[in-house]
C-alpha positions, 0 to 999 in steps of 0.5 A, a space after each residue: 527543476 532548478 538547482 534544487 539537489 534534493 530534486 535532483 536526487 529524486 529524479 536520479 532516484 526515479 530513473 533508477 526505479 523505471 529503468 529497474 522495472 522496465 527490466 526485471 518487473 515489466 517482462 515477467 509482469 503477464 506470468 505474475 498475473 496468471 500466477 496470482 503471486 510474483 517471483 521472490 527473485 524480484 524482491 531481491 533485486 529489488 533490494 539490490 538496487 536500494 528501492 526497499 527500506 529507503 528510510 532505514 538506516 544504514 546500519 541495518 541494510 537501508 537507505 537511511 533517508 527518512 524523506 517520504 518523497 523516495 517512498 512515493 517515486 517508488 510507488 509512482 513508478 510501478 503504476 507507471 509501468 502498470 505493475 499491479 503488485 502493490 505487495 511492494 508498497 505494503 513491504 515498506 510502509 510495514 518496515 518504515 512505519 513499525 518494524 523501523 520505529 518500535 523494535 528493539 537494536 536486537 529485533 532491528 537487527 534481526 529483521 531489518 537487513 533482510 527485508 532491506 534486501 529483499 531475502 525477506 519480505 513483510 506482510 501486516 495483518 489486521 483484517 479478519 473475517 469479523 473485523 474489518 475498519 473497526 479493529 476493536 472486533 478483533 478476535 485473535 489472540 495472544 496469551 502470554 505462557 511463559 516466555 512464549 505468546 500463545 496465538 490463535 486466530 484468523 486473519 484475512 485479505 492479507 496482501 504478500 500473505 503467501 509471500 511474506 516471512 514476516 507478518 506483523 500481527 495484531 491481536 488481543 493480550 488483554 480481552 478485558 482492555 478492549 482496543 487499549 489491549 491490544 498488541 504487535 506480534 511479529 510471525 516468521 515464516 514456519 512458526 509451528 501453528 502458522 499456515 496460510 490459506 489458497 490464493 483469494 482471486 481478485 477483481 484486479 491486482 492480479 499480480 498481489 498475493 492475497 490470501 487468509 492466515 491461520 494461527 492455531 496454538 502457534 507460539 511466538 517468542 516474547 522477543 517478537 512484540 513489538 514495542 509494549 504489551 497492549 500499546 498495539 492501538 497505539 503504535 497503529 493509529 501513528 502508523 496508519 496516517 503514513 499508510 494511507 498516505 502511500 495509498 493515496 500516491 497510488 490514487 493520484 498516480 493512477 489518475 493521471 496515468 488513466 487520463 493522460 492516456 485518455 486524452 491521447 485516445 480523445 485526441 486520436 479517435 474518430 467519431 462523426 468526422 472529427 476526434 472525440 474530444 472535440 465534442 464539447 461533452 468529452 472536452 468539459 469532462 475532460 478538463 474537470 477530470 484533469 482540475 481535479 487531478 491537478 488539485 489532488 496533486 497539489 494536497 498530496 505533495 502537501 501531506 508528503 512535506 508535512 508527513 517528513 515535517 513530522 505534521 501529517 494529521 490523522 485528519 489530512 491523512 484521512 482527507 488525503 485518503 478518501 478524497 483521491 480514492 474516490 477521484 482514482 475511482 471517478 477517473 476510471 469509471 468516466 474514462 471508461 465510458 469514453 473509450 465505449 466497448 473498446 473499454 469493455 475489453 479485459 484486455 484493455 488497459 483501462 478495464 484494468 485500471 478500473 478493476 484496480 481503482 475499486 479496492 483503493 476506497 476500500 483498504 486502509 480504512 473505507 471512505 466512511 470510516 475516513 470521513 469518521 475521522 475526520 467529522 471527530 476531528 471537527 469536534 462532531 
């Protein structure tokens, strides 16, 4: 570590967040599971403890330190602990990337204290049941009637959608502008014409409350857009390089949880009177998976330095993105097949980890669509 003081704040930071989840997350996590949903009781000692709202200021409830790198130990801690809510996650890159940059003092202080505190707790819905990576086929819509927007629409898949008090909505305000007429709305919970769906049952993430969203002539005061009218393209393309980078932190994370403990199981496991990792098939799969890893590490610590520089690329994040999904996926699935039917069993760590690992390529744009982006970016 050196005498670096901002590593040293970050270790400080990431024995602060363990020592919080082995005592209010881990104990409970096997209920949460079986619920579908966690307890709002952890949201707020969550918020108690200053893991939420890192980088807001402090002001309005926050940690008032901009530097991703808090964000990311977060994140890295809860796969550590196997805690499959990524709930936490999506709660603050809504507040850091839109509710803390685009909102009015008036709007910062309405909201920010209590999704800092954990009283409050953020969705963000895009995804519709028509409309997934492309949001130019988004059909909700907003129409302005006097000092209230008029909402009607379906959104779908939308992590903390059972949980959240406030949903940052993305929707039409001008069909004819396509993609340049869209908007951000923010719905608070019991806002008349806003209701939820059943719980969607997943393959993995068991503990993340997923589920549709309903606005049917639901009104939102004019004081909830976010930002500009029809600027809501925009605000989401400077937000989604971030998100997509917090996705990735949780791909490396996981791929090295997953191979760290399937190199303790190579070590340990007996086959044909030698451990099976002795077996040069298993040592060469083994060591390309930790190179890869090892590599995927060192463009993600990249991508962080640049996104606190104010330089994250919609490229590189793209690149970050698609590449250590793909790998979190790869680690799994070869790992999988090295435990044999110990693997097989739900109960066993690793099955989880798979099931987990295959939604990573899907969210927060798929692979194609990030190697899209990317091919653009190359002038193709």
């Amino acid at each position: 570590m050196g005498n670096n003081p901002d590593e040293s704040q970050h270790e400080e930071f990431r024995k602060m967040c363990r020592e919080f989840l082995a005592r209010e997350a881990v104990p409970y996590h096997d209920q949460w599971e079986k619920d579908g949903i966690i307890g709002r009781e952890v949201w707020r000692k969550a918020g108690e403890i200053g893991v939420l709202g890192t980088g807001v200021p402090i002001e309005y409830g926050g940690g008032g330190e901009p530097d991703f790198r808090y964000h990311a130990i977060f994140a890295e801690e809860l796969i550590r602990a196997r805690i499959t809510a990524p709930g936490f996650v999506a709660h603050n890159d809504v507040i850091a990337s839109y509710l803390g940059k685009r909102t009015t003092s008036e709007q910062r202080k309405r909201w920010l204290p209590g999704l800092c505190s954990g009283e409050s707790i953020a969705a963000i819905a895009m995804s519709e049941p028509d409309a997934g990576s492309n949001l130019a086929d988004i059909r909700t819509t907003a129409v302005l009637d006097g000092d209230t927007y008029v909402l009607n629409g379906q959104k779908t898949f939308i992590t903390n959608g059972e949980n959240a008090d406030l949903v940052l909505v993305a929707a039409k305000t001008e069909l004819r502008r396509g993609t340049q007429g869209m908007s951000l709305l923010v719905v608070e919970r019991g806002a008349p014409g806003f209701t939820r769906g059943k719980r969607m049952e997943k393959l993995g993430w068991h503990a993340s409350d997923t589920c549709e969203l309903f606005f049917d002539d639901c009104r939102i005061p004019v004081r909830n857009l976010i930002g500009k009218e029809n600027a809501g393209m925009a605000y989401l393309m400077a937000g989604l390089p971030r998100e997509r980078l917090s996705i990735a932190v949780v791909a490396v994370a996981a791929a090295e949880l997953i191979l760290a403990d399937a190199l303790e199981y190579a070590r340990n496991r007996q086959a044909f009177g030698q451990p099976i990792g002795g077996f040069q098939h298993n040592r060469f799969l083994l060591a390309t998976l930790d190179t890869e890893v090892t590599i995927a590490r060192v463009f993600l610590t990249h991508c962080i330095s640049e996104l606190n520089a104010g330089r994250l690329t919609v490229a590189d994040a793209a690149k970050a993105k698609w590449w250590t999904t793909e790998l979190q996926v790869e680690v799994a699935n070869r790992c999988l097949q090295l435990y044999g039917g110990y693997g097989y069993l739900k109960e066993s760590p690793i099955s989880k980890e798979w099931a987990n690992s295959r939604v990573q390529t899907i969210y927060g744009g798929t692979t194609e669509i990030m190697k899209e982006l990317i091919g653009r970016s190359l002038g193709l």
